[in-house]
DSSP file (Angstrom, degrees, kcal/mol; ACC not computed):
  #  RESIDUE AA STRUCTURE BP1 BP2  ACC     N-H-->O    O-->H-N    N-H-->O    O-->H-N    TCO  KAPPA ALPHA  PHI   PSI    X-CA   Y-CA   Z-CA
    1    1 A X              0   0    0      0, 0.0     2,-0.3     0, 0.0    33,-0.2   0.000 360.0 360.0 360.0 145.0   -2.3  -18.0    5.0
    2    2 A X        -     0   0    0     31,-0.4    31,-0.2    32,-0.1     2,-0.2  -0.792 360.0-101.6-106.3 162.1   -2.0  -14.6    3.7
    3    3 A X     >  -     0   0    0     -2,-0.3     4,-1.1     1,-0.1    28,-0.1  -0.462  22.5-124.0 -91.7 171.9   -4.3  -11.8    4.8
    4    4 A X  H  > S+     0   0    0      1,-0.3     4,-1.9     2,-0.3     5,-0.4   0.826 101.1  56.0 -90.9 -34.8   -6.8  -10.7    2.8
    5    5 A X  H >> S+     0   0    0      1,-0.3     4,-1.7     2,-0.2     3,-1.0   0.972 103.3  50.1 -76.0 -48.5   -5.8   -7.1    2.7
    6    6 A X  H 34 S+     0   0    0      1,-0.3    -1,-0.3     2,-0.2    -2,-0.3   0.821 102.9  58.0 -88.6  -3.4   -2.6   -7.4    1.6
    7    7 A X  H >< S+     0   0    0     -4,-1.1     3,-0.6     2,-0.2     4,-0.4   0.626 113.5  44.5  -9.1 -45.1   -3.6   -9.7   -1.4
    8    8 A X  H << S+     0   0    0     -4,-1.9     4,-0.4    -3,-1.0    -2,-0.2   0.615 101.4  66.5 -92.0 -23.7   -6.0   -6.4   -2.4
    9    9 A X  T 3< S+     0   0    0     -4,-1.7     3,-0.3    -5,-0.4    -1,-0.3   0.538  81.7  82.0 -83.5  17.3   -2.9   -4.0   -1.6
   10   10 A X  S X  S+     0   0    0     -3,-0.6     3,-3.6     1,-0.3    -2,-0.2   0.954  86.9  67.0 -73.9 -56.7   -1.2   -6.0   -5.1
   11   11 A X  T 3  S+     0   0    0     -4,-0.4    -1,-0.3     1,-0.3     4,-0.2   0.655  84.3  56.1  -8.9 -55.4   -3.2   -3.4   -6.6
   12   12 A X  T 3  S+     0   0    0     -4,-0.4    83,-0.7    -3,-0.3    -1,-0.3   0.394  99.9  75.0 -86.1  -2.6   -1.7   -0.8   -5.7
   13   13 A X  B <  S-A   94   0A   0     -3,-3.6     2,-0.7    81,-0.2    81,-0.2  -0.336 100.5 -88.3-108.0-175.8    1.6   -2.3   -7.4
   14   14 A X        -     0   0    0     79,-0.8    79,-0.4    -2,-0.2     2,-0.3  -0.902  53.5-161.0-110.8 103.4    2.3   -2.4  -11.3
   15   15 A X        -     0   0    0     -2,-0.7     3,-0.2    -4,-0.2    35,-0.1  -0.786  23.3-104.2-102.5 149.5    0.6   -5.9  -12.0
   16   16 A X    >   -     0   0    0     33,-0.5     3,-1.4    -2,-0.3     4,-0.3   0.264  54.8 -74.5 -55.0 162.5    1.6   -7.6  -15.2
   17   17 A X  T 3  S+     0   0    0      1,-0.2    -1,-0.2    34,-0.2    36,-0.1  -0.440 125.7  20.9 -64.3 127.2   -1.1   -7.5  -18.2
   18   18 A X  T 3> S+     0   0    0     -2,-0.3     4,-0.6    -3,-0.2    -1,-0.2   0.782  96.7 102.6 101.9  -4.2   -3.9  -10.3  -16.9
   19   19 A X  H <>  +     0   0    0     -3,-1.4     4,-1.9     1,-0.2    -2,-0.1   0.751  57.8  72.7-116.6 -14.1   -3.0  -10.2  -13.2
   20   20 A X  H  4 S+     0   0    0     -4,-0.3    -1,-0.2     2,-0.2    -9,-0.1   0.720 103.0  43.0 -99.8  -2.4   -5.8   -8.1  -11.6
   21   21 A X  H >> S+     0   0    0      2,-0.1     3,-4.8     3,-0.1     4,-1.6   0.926 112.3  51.7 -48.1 -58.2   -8.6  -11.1  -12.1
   22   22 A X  H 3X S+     0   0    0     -4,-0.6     4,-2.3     1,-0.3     5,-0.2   0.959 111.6  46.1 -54.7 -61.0   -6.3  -13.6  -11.0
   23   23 A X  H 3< S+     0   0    0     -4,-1.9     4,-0.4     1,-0.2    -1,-0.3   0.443 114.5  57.9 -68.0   8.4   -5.5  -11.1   -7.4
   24   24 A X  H <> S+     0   0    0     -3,-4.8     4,-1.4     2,-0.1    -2,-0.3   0.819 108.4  35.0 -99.7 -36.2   -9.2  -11.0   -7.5
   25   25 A X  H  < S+     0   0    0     -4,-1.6     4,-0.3     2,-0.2    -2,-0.2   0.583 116.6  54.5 -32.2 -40.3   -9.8  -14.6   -7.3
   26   26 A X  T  < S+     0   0    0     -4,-2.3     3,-0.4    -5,-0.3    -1,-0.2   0.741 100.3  63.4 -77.9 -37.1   -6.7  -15.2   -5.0
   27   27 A X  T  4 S+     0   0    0     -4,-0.4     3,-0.5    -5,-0.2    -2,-0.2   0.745 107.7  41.3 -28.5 -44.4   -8.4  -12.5   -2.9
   28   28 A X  S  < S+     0   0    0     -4,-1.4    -2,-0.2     1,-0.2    -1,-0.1   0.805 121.0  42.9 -66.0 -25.8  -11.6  -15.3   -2.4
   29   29 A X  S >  S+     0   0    0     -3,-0.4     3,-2.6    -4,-0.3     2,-2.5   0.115  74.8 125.7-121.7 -14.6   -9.5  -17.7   -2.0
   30   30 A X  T 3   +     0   0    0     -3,-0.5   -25,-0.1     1,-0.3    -1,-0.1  -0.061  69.6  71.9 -75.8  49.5   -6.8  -15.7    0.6
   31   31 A X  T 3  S+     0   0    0     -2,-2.5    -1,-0.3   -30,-0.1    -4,-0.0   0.390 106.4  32.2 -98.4 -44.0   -7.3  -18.9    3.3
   32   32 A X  S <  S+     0   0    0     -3,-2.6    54,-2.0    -6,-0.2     2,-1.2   0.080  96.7 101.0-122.8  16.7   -5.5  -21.2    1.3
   33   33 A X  E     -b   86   0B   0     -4,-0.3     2,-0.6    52,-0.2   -31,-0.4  -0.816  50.9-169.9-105.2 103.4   -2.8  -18.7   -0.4
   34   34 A X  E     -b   87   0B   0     -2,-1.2    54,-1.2    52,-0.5     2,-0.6  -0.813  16.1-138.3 -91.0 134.7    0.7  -18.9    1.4
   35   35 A X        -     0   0    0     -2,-0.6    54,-0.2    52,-0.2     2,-0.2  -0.825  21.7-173.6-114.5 129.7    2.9  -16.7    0.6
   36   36 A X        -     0   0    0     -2,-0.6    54,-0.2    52,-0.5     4,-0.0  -0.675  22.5-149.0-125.7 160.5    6.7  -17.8    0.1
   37   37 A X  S    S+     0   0    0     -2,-0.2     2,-0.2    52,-0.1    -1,-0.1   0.943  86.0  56.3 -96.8 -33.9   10.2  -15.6   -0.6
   38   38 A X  S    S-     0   0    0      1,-0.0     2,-0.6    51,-0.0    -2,-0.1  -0.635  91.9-110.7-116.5 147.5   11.6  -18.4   -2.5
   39   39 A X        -     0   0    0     -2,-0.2     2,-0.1     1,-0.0    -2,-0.1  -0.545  36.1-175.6 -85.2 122.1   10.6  -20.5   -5.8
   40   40 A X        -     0   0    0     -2,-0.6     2,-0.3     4,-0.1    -1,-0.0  -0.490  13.7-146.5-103.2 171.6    9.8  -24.0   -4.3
   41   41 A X  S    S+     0   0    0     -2,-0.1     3,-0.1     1,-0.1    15,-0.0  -0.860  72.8  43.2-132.8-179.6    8.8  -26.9   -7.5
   42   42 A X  S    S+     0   0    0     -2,-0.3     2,-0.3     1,-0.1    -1,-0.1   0.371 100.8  70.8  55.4  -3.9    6.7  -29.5   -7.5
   43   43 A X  S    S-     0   0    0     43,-0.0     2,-0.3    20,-0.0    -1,-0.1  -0.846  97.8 -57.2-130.9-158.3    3.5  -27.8   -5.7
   44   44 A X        -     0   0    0     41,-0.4    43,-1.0    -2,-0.3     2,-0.3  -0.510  62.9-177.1 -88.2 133.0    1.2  -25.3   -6.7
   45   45 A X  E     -Dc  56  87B   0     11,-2.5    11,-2.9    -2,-0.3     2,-0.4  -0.912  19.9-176.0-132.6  93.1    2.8  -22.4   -7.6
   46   46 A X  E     -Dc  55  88B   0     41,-2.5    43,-1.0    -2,-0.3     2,-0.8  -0.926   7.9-171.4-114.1 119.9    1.9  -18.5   -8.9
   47   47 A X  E     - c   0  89B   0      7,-3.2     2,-0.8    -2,-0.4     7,-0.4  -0.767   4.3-166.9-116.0 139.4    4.3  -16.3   -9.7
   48   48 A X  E     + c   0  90B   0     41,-2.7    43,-1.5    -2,-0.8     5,-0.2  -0.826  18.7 177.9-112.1 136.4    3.3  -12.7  -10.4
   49   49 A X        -     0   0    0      3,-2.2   -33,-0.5    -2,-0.8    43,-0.0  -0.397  47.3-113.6 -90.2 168.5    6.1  -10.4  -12.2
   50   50 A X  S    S+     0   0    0     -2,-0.2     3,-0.1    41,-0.2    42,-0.1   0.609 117.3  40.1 -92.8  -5.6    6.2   -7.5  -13.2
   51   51 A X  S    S-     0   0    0      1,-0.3     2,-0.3   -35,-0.1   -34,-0.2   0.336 129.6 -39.8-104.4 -21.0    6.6   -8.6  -17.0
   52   52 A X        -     0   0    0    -36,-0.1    -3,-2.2    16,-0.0    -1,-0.3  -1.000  61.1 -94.7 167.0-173.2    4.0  -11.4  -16.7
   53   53 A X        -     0   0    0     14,-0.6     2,-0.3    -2,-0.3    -5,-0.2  -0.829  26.2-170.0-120.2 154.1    2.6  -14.4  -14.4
   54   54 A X        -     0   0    0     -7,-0.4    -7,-3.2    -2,-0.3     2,-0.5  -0.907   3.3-178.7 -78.8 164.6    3.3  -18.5  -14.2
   55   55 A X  E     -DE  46  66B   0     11,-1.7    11,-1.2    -2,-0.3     2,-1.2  -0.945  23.1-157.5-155.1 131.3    1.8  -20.8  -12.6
   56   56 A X  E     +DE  45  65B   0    -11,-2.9   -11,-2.5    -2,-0.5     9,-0.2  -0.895  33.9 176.5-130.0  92.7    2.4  -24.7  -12.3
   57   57 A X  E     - E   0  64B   0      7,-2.8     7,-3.4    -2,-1.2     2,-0.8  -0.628  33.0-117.4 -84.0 160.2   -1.2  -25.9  -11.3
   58   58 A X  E     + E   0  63B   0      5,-0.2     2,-0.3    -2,-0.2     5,-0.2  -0.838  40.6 168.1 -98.4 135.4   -2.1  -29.5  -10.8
   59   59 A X  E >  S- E   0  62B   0      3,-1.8     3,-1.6    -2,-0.8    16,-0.0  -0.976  74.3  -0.5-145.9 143.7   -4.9  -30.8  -13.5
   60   60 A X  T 3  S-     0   0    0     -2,-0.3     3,-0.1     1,-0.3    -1,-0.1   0.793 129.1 -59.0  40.4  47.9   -5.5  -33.9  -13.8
   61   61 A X  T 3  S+     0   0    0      1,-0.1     2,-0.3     0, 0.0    -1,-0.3   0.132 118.4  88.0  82.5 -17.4   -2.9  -35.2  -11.2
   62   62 A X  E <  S-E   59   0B   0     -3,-1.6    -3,-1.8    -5,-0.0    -1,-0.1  -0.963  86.9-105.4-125.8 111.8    0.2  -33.6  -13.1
   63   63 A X  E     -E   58   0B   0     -2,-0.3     2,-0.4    -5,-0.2    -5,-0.2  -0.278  34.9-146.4 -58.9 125.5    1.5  -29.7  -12.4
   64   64 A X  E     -E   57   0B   0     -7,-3.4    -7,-2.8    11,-0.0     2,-0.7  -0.860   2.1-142.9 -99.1 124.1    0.4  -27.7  -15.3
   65   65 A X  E     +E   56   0B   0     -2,-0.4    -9,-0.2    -9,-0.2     2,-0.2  -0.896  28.3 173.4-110.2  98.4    2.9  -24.9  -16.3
   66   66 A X  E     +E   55   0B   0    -11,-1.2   -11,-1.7    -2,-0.7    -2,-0.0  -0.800  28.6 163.7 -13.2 107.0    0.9  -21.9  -17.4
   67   67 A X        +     0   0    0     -2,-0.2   -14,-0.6   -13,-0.2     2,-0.4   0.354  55.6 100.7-133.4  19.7    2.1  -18.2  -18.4
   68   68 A X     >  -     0   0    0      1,-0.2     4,-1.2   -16,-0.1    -2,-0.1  -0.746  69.7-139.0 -92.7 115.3   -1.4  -17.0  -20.4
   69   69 A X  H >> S+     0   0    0     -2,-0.4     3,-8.1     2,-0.2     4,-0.5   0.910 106.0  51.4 -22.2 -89.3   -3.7  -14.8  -18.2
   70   70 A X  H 3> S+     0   0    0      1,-0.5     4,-1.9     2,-0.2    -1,-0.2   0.574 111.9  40.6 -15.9 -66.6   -6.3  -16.5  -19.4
   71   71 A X  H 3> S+     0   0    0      1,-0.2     4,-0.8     2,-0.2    -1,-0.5   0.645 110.7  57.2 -65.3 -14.6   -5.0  -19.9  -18.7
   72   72 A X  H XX S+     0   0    0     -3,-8.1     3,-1.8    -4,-1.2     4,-1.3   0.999 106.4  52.8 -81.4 -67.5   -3.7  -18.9  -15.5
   73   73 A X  H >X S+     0   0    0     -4,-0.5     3,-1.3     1,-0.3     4,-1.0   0.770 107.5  57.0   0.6 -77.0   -7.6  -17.7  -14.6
   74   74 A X  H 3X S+     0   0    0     -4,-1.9     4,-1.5     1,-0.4    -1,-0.3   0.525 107.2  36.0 -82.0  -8.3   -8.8  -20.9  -15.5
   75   75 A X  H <X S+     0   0    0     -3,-1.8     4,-2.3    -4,-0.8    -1,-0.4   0.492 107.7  63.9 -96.0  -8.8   -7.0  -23.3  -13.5
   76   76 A X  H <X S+     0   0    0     -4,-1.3     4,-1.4    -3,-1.3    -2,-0.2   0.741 105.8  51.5 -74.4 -14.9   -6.9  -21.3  -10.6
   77   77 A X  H  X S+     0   0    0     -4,-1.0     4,-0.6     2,-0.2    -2,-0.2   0.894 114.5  41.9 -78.3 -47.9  -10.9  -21.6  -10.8
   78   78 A X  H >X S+     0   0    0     -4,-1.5     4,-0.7    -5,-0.2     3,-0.6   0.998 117.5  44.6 -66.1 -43.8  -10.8  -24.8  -10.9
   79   79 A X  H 3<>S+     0   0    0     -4,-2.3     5,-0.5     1,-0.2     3,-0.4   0.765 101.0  58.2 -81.5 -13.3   -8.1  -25.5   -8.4
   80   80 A X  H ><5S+     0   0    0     -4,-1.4     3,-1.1     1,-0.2    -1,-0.2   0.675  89.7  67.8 -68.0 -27.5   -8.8  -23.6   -5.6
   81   81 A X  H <<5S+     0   0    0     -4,-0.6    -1,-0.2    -3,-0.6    -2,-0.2   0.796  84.8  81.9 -45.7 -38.1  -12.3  -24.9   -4.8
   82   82 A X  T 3<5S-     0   0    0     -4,-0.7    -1,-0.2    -3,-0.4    -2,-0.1   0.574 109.6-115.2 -72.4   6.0  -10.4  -28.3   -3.9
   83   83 A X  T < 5S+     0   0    0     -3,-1.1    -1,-0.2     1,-0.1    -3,-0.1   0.573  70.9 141.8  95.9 -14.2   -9.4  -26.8   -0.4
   84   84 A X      < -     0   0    0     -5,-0.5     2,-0.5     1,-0.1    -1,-0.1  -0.018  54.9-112.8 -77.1-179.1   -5.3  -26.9   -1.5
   85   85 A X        -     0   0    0    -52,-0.1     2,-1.5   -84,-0.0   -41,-0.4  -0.887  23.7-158.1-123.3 111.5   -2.8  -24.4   -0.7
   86   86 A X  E     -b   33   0B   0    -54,-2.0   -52,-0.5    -2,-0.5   -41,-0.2  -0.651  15.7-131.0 -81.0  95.3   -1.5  -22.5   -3.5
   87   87 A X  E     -bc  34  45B   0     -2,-1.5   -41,-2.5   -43,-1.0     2,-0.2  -0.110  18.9-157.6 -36.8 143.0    2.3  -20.6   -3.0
   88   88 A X  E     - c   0  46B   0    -54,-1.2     2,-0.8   -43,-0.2   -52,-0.5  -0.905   9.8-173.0-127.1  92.2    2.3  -17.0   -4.0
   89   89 A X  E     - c   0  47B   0    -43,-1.0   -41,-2.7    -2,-0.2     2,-0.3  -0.904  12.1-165.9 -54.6  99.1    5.7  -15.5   -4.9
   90   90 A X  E     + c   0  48B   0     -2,-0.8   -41,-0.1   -54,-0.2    -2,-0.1  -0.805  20.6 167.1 -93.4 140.3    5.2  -12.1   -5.4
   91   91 A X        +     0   0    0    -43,-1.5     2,-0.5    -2,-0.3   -41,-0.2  -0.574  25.1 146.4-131.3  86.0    8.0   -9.6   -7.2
   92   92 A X        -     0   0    0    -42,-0.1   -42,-0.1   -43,-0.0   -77,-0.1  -0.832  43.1-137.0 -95.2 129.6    6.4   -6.7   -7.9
   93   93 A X        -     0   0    0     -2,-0.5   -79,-0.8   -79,-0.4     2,-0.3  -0.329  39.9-102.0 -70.6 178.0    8.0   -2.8   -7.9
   94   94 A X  B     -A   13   0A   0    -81,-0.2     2,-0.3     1,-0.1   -81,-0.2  -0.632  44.5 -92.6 -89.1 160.5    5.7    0.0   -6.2
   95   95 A X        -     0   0    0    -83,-0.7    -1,-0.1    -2,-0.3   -82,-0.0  -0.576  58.3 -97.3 -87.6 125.5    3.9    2.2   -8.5
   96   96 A X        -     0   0    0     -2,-0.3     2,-0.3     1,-0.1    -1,-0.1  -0.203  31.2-135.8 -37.5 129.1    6.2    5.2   -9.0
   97   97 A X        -     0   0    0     -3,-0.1     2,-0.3     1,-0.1    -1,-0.1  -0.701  18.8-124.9 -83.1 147.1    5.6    8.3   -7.1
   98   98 A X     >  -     0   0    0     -2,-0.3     4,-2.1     1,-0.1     5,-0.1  -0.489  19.4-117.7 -89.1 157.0    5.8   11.4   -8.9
   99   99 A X  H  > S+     0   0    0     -2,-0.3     4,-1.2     1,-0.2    -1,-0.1   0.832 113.5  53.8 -50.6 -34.9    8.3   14.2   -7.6
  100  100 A X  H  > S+     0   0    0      2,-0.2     4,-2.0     1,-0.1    -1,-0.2   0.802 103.4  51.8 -81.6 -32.3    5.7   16.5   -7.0
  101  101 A X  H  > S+     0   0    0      2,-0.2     4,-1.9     3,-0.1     5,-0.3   0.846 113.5  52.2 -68.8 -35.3    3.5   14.1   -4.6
  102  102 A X  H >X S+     0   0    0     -4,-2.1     4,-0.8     2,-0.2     3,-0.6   0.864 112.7  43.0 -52.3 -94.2    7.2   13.5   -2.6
  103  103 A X  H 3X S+     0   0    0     -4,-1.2     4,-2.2     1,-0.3     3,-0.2   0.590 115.7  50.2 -31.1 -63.1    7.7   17.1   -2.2
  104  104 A X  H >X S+     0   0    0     -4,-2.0     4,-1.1     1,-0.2     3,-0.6   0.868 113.1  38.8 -28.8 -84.6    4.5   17.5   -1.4
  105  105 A X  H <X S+     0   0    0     -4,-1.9     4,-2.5    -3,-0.6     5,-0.2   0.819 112.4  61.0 -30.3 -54.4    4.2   14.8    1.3
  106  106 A X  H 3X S+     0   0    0     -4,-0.8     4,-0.6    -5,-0.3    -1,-0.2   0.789 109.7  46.0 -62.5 -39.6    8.0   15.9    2.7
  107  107 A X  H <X S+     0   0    0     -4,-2.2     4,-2.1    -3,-0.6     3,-0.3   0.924 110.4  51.0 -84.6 -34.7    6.3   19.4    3.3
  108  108 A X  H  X S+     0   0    0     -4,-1.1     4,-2.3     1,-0.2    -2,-0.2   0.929 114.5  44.0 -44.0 -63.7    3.2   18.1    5.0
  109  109 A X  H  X S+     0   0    0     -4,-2.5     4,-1.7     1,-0.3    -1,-0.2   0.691 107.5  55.3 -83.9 -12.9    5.1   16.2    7.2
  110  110 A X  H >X S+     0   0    0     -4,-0.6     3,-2.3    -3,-0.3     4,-0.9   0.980 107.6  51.5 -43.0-100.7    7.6   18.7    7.9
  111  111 A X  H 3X S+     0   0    0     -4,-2.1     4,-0.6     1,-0.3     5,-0.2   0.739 107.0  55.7 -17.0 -66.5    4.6   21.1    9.0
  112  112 A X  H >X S+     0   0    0     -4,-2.3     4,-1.7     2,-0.2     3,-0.5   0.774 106.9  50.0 -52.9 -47.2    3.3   18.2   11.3
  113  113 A X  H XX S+     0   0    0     -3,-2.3     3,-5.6    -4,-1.7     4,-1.2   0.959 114.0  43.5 -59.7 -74.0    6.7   17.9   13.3
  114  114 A X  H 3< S+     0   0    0     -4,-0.9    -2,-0.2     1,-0.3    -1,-0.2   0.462 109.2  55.0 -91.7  28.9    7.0   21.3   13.9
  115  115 A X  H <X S+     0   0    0     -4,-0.6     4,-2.8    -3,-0.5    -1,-0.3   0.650 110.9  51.9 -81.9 -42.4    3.3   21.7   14.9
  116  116 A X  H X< S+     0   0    0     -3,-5.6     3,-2.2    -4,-1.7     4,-0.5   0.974 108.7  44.0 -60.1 -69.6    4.2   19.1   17.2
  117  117 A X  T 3X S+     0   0    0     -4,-1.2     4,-1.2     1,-0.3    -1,-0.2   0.701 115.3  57.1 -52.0 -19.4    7.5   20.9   18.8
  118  118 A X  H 3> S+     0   0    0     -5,-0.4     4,-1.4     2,-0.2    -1,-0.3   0.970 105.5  39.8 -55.2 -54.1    5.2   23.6   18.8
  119  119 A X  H XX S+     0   0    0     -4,-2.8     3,-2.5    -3,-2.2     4,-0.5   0.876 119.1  52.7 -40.4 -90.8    2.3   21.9   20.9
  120  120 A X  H 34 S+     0   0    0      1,-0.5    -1,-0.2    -4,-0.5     4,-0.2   0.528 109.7  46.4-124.0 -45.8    5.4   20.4   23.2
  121  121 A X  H >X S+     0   0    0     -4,-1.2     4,-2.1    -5,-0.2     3,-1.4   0.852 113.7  50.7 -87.3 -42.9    7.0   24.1   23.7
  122  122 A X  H <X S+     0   0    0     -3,-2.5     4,-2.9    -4,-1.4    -2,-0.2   0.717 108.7  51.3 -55.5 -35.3    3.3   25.6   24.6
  123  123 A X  H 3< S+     0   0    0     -4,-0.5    -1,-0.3     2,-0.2    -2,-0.2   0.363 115.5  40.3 -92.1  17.4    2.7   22.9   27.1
  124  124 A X  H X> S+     0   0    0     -3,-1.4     3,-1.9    -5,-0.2     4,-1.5   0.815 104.9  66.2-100.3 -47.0    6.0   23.7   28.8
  125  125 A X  H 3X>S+     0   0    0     -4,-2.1     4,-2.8     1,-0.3     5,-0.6   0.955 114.2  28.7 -10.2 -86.9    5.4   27.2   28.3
  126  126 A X  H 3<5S+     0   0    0     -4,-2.9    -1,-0.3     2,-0.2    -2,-0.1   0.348 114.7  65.8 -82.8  36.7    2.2   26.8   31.0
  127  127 A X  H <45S+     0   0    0     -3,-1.9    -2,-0.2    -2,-0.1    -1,-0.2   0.351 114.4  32.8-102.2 -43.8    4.3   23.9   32.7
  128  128 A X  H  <5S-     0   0    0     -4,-1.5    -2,-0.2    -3,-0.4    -3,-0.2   0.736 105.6-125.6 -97.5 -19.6    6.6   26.8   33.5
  129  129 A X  T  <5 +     0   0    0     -4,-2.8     2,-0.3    -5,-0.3    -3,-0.2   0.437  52.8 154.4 103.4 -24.3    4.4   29.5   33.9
  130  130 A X     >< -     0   0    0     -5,-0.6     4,-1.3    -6,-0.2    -1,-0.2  -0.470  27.8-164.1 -73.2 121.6    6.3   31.8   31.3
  131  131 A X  H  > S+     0   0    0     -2,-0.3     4,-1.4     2,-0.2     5,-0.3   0.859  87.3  45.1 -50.4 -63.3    3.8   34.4   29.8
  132  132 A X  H  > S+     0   0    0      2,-0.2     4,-1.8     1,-0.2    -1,-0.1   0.939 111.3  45.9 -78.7 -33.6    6.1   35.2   27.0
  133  133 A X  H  > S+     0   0    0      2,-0.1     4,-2.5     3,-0.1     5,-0.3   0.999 115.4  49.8 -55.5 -59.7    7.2   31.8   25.8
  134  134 A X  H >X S+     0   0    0     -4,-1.3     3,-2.4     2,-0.2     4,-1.1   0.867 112.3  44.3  -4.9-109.8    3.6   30.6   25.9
  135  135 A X  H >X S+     0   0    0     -4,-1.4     3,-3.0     1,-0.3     4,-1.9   0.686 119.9  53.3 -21.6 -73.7    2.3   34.0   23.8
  136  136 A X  H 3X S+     0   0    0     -4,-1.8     4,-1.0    -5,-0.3    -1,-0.3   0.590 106.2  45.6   8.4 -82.6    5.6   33.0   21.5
  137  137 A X  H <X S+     0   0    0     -4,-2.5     4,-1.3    -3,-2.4    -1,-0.3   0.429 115.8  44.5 -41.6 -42.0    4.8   29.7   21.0
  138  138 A X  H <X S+     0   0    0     -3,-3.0     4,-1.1    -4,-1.1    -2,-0.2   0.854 106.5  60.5 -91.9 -37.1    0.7   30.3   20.0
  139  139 A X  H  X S+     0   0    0     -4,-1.9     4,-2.4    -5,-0.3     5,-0.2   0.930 110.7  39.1 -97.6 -29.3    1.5   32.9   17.9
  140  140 A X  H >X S+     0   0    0     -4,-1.0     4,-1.4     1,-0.2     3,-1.0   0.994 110.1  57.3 -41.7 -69.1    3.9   30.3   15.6
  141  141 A X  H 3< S+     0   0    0     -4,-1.3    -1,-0.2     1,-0.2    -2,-0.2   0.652 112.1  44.6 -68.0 -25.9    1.7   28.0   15.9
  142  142 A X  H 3< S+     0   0    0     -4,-1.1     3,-0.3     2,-0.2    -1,-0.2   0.764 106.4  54.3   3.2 -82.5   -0.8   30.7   14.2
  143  143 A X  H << S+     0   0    0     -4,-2.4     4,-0.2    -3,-1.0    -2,-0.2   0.479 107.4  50.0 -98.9 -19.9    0.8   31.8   12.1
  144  144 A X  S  X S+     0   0    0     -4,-1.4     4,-0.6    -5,-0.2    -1,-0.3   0.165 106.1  56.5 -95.0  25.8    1.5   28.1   10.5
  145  145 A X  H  > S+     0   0    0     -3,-0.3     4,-1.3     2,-0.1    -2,-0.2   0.121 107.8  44.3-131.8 -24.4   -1.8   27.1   10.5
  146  146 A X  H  4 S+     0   0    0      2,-0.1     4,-0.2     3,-0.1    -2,-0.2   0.653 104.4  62.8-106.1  29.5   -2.9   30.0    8.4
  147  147 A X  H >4 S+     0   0    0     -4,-0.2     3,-5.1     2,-0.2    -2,-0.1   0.915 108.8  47.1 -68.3 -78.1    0.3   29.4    6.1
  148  148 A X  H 3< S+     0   0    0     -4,-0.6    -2,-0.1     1,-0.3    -3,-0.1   0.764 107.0  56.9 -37.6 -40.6   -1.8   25.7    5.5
  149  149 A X  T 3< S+     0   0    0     -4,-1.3     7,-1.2     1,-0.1     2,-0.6   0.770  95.6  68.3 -60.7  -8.9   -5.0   27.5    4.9
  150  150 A X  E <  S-F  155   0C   0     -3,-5.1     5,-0.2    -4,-0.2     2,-0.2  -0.821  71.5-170.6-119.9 122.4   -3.7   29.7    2.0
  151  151 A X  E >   -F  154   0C   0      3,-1.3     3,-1.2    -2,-0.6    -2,-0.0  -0.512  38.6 -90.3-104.3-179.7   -3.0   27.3   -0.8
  152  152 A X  T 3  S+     0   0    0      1,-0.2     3,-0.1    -2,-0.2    -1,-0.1   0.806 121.8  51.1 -58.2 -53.0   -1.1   28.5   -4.1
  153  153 A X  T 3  S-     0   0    0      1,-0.2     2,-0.3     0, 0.0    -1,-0.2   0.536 124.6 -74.9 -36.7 -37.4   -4.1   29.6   -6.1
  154  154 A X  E <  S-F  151   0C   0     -3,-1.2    -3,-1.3     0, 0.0     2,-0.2  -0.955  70.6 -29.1 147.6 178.6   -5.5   31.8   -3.4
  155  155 A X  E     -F  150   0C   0     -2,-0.3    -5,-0.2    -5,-0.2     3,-0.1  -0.745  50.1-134.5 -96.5 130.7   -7.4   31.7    0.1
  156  156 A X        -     0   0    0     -7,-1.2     2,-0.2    -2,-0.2    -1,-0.0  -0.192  34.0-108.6 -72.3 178.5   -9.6   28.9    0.7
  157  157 A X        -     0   0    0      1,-0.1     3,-0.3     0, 0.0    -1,-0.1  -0.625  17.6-128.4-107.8 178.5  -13.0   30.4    2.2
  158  158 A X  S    S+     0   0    0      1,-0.3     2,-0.3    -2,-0.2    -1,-0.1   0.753  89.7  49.0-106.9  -0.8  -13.7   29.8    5.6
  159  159 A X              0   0    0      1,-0.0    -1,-0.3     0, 0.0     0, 0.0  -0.898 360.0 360.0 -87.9 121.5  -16.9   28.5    5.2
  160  160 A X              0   0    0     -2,-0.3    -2,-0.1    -3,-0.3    -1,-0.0   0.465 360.0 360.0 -76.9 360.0  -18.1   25.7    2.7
């Protein structure tokens, strides 16, 4: 069984033309969806691409090989009500990040370490007693926190 949440995080990937019914359907369904690294034959089978889907459903006793949204849809409606267990081979990329949300993120997180080592150098600071590391220490810690408040454009205000 796959969890239900990561069945809904395919979304967040670059699904083939057709594929986000079908991951909503496999979402109702996520009980009876296994998900496997390798392409097995002869069961039930969906494979989602980044170029397109198949699927070898059974109808009418016989695995049906399907690469039409559409068609895909419509035997997964039917066959998933019978209680079976459908294999999921997902190979999907991640949706491209842009350069400027990296940077971004890479400076955020940046800040956040040395917020920490700040914090960590303030509580040693009155650990130790020292006046002047302490004072040091806050006034850093300050002084980066109103860096964050002042954003490229200009100073947010300090009440909304």
């Amino acid at each position: 069984m796959i969890p239900q949440d990561e069945l809904l995080q395919l979304k967040s990937k670059l699904l083939p033309n057709g594929a986000e019914p079908v991951v909503d359907i496999l979402s109702q369904y996520f009980q009876q969806i296994e998900p496997t690294q390798i392409i097995l034959q002869n069961v039930p089978l969906l494979i989602l691409g980044r170029h397109g889907m198949i699927a070898w459903i059974p109808d009418n006793g016989k695995l049906q090989k399907s690469s039409n949204p559409d068609d895909i849809l419509k035997h997964l409606q039917t066959f998933l009500p019978s209680k079976q267990t459908l294999y999921l081979f997902v190979n999907l990329p991640e949706l491209p990040v842009p350069e400027e949300v990296t940077q971004v993120l890479k400076e955020i997180s940046e800040r956040h370490r040395k917020r920490l080592m700040l914090q960590e150098k303030i509580d040693a600071a009155l650990d130790a007693r020292d006046r002047q590391a302490f004072l040091k220490a806050v006034q850093e810690l300050q002084w980066l926190n109103e860096q964050e408040n002042v954003p490229s454009h200009g100073r947010l205000p300090d009440k909304f």
